[in-house]
LUMZANU-960432 format. One record per residue: residue in one letter; x, y, z of N, C-alpha, C in turn. Coordinates in steps of 0.1 Angstrom, whole numbers, padded with zeros to 4 digits, always signed. Layout:
BEGIN
AXYZXYZXYZ...
***
This chain:
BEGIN
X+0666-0580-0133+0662-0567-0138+0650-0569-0147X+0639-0559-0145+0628-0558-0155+0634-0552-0163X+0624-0557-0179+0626-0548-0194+0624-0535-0192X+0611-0531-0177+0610-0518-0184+0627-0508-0177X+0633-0515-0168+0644-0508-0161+0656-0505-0169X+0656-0515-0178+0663-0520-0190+0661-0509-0206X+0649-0509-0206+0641-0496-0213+0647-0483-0208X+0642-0479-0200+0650-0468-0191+0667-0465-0191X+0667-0475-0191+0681-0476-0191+0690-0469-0208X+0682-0476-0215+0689-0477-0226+0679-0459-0235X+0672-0459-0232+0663-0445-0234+0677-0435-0227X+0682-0435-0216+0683-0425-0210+0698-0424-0214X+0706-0434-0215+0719-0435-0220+0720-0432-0238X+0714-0439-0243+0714-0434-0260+0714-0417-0261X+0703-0412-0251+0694-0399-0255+0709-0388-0250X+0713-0393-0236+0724-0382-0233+0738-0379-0243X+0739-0394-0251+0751-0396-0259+0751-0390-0272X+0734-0386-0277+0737-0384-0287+0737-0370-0290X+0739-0362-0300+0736-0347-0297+0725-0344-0308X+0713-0351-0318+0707-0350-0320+0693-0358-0313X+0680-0354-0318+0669-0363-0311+0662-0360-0326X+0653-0369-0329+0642-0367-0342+0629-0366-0330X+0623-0356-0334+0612-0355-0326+0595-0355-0336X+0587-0360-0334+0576-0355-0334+0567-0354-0327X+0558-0343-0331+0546-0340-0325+0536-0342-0326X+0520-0344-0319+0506-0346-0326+0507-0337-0340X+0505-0344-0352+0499-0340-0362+0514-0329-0366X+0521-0331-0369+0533-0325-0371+0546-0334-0377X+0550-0325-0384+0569-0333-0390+0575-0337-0384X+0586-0349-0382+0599-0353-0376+0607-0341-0379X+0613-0336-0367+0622-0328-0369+0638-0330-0360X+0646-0326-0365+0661-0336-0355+0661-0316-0349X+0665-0323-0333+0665-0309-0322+0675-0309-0312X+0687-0305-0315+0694-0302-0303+0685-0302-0290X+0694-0306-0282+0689-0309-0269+0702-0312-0258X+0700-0316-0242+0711-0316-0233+0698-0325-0225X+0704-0335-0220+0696-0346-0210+0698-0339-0195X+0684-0338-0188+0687-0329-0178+0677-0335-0165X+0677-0341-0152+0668-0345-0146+0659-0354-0153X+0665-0361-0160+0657-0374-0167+0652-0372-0179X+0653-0359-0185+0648-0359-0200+0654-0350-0207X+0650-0350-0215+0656-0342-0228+0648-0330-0228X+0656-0320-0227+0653-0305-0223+0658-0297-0237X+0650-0287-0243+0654-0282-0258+0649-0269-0253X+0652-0260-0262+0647-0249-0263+0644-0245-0278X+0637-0233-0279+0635-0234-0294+0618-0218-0296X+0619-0220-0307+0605-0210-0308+0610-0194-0310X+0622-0189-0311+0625-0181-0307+0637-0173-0318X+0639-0161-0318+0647-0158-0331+0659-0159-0327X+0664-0171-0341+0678-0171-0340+0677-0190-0333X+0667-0194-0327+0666-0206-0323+0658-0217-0330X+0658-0232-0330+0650-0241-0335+0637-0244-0331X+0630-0245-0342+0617-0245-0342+0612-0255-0330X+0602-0256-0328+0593-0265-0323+0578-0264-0322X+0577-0269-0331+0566-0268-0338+0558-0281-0334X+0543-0279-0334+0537-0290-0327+0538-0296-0314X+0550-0292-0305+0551-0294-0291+0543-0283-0281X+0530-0289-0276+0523-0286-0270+0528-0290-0255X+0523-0277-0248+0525-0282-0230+0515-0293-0229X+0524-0304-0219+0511-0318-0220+0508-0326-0231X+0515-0325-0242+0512-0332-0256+0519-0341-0256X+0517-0356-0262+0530-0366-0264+0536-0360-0274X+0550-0368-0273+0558-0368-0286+0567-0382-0287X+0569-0385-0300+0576-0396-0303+0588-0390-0307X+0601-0399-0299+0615-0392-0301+0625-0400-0303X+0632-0400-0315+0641-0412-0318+0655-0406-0319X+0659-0415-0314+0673-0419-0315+0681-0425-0315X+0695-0418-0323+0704-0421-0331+0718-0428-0323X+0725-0436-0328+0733-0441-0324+0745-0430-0321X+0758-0424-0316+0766-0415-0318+0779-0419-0326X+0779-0433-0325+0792-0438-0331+0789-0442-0345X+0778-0450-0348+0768-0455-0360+0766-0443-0373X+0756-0432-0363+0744-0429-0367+0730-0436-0370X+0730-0449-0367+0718-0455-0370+0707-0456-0360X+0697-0456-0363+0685-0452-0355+0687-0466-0337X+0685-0463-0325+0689-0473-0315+0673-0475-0308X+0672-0464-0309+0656-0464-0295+0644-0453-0302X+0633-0454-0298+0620-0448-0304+0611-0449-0291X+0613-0438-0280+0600-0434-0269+0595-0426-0271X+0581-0425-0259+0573-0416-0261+0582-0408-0250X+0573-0397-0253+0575-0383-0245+0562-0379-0241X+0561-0372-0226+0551-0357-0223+0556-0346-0226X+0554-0339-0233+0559-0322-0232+0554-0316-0219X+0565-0310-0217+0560-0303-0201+0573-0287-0204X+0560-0277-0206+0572-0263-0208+0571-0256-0195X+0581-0250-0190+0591-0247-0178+0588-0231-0179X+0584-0228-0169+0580-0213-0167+0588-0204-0168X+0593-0196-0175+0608-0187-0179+0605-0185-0161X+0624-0181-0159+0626-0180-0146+0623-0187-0136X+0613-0194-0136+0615-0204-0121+0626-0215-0117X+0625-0221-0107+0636-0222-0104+0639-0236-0113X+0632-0244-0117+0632-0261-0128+0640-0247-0142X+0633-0243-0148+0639-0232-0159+0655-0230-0157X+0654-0220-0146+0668-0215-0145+0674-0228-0145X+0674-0240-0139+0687-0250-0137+0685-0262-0149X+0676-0257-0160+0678-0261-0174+0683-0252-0182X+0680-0242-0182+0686-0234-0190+0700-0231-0187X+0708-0237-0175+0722-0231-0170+0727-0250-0182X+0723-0258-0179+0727-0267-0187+0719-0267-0202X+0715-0261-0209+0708-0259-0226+0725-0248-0227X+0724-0235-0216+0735-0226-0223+0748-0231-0225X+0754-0240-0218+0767-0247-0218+0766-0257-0227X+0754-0261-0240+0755-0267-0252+0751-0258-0261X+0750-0244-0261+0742-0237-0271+0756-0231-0280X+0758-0234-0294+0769-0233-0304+0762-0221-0310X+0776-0211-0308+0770-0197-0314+0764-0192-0313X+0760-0190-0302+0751-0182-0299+0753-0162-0300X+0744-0159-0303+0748-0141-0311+0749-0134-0298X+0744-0136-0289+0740-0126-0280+0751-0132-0266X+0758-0140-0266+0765-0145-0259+0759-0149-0243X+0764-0140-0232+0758-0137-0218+0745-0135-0219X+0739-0129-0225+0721-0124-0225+0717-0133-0233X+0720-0143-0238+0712-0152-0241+0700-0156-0233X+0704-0159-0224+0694-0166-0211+0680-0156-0209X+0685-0143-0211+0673-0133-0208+0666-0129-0223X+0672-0136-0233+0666-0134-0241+0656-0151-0249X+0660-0158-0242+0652-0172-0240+0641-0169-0234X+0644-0163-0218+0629-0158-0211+0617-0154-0213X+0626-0144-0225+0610-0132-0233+0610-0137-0244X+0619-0147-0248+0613-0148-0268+0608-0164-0272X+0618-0173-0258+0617-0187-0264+0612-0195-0254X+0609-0212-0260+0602-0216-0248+0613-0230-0245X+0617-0231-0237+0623-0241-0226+0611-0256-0229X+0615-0268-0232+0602-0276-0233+0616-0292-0223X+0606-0295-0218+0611-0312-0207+0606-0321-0220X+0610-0330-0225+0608-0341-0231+0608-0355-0223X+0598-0356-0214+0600-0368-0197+0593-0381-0205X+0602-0387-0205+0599-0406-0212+0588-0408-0202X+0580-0411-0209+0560-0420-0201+0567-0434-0201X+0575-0442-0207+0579-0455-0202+0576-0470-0215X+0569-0460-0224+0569-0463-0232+0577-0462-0249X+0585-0477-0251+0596-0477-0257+0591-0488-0271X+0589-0476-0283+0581-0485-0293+0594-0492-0302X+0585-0498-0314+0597-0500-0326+0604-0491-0331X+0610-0492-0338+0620-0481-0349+0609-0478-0360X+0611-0468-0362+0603-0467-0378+0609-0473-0387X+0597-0475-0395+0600-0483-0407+0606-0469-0418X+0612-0471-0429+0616-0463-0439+0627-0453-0430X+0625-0441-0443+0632-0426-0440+0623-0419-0430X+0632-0410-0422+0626-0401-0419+0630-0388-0421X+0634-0387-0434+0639-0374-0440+0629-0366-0443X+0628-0351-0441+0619-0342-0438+0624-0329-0451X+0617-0325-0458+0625-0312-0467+0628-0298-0450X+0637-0295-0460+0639-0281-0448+0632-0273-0443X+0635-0264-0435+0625-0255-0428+0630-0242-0443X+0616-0236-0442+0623-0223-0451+0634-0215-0442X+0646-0208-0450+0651-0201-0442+0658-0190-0451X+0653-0178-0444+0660-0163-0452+0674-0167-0460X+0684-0178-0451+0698-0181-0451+0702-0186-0468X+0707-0175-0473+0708-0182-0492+0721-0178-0496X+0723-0183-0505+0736-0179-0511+0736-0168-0521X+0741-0155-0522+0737-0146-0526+0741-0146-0544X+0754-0152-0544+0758-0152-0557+0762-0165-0565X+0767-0169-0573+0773-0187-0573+0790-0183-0571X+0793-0189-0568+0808-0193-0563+0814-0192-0579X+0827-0181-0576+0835-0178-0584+0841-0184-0595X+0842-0187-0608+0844-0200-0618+0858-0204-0613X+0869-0197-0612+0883-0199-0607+0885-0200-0593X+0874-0202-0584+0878-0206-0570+0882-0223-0569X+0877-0233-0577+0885-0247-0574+0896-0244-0580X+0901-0242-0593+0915-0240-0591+0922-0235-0580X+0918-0223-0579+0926-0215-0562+0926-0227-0551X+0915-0234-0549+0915-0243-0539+0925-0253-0541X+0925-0257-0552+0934-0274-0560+0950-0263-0557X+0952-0253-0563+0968-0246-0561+0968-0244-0546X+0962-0246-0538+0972-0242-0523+0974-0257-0519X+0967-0267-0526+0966-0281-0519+0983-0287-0528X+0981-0283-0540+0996-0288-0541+1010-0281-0539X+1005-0270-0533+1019-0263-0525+1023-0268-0512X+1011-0278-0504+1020-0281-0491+1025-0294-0494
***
């Protein structure tokens, strides 16, 4: 067996197992992206309201994409990627997006999800070039994306009691 088969191997098995990926892009943040391994790569969607950013993934751009062990968490593999985005509706699209919707958690719009991917978001292939680097050195902790999502008031002074009183009634 060649390394690079071996490479491939271990790229393609880590990446399906895990359900995050840390991605970057030319001149852009690590950001961790849901994703579903689909025809050999890691297929995401994103761009779109209500969906994960992706930001700096250009059609045709590399990307460096690491990942995480599922049992660990600790970082296993670090490849390149081509970005290659998928034409809403055609037929590569439709038969990624039938496997993105059967991982997509909560989704608001349920059934019309898919038609509302078409017109708002973009479908991106993440296809391994074959190239399988080192691990990064350090953190790759990123501050947050902004988001409207806040807590409106502080949590009630007497809510840990209430919490601590139902824990010693069972």
């Amino acid at each position: 067996m060649t390394a690079a088969f071996l490479d491939r191997a271990l790229v393609e098995e880590a990446t399906k197992k895990s359900g995050l990926i840390w991605v970057k892009g030319p001149g852009g943040p690590v950001r961790a992206l849901w994703h579903v391994w689909h025809e050999g790569a890691a297929c995401l969607v994103g761009d779109g309201p209500g969906e994960q950013p992706l930001p700096h993934l250009a059609d045709g751009a590399t990307a460096e994409v690491t990942v995480r062990s599922k049992d660990k968490g600790g970082r296993l593999v670090t490849w390149t990627a081509r970005t290659v985005e998928l034409a809403p509706r055609s037929p590569a699209w439709q038969e990624t997006v039938a496997e993105l919707k059967g991982k997509r958690l909560n989704a608001p719009d349920g059934e019309a999800m898919t038609d509302r991917w078409a017109r708002e978001c973009r479908v991106l292939r993440l296809e391994p070039t074959g190239a399988v680097g080192p691990l990064p050195d350090g953190s790759l902790a990123q501050a947050p994306l902004p988001t409207p999502a806040t807590t409106r008031q502080p949590a009630p002074a007497g809510l840990p009691r209430l919490l601590l009183r139902k824990r010693r009634r069972k």
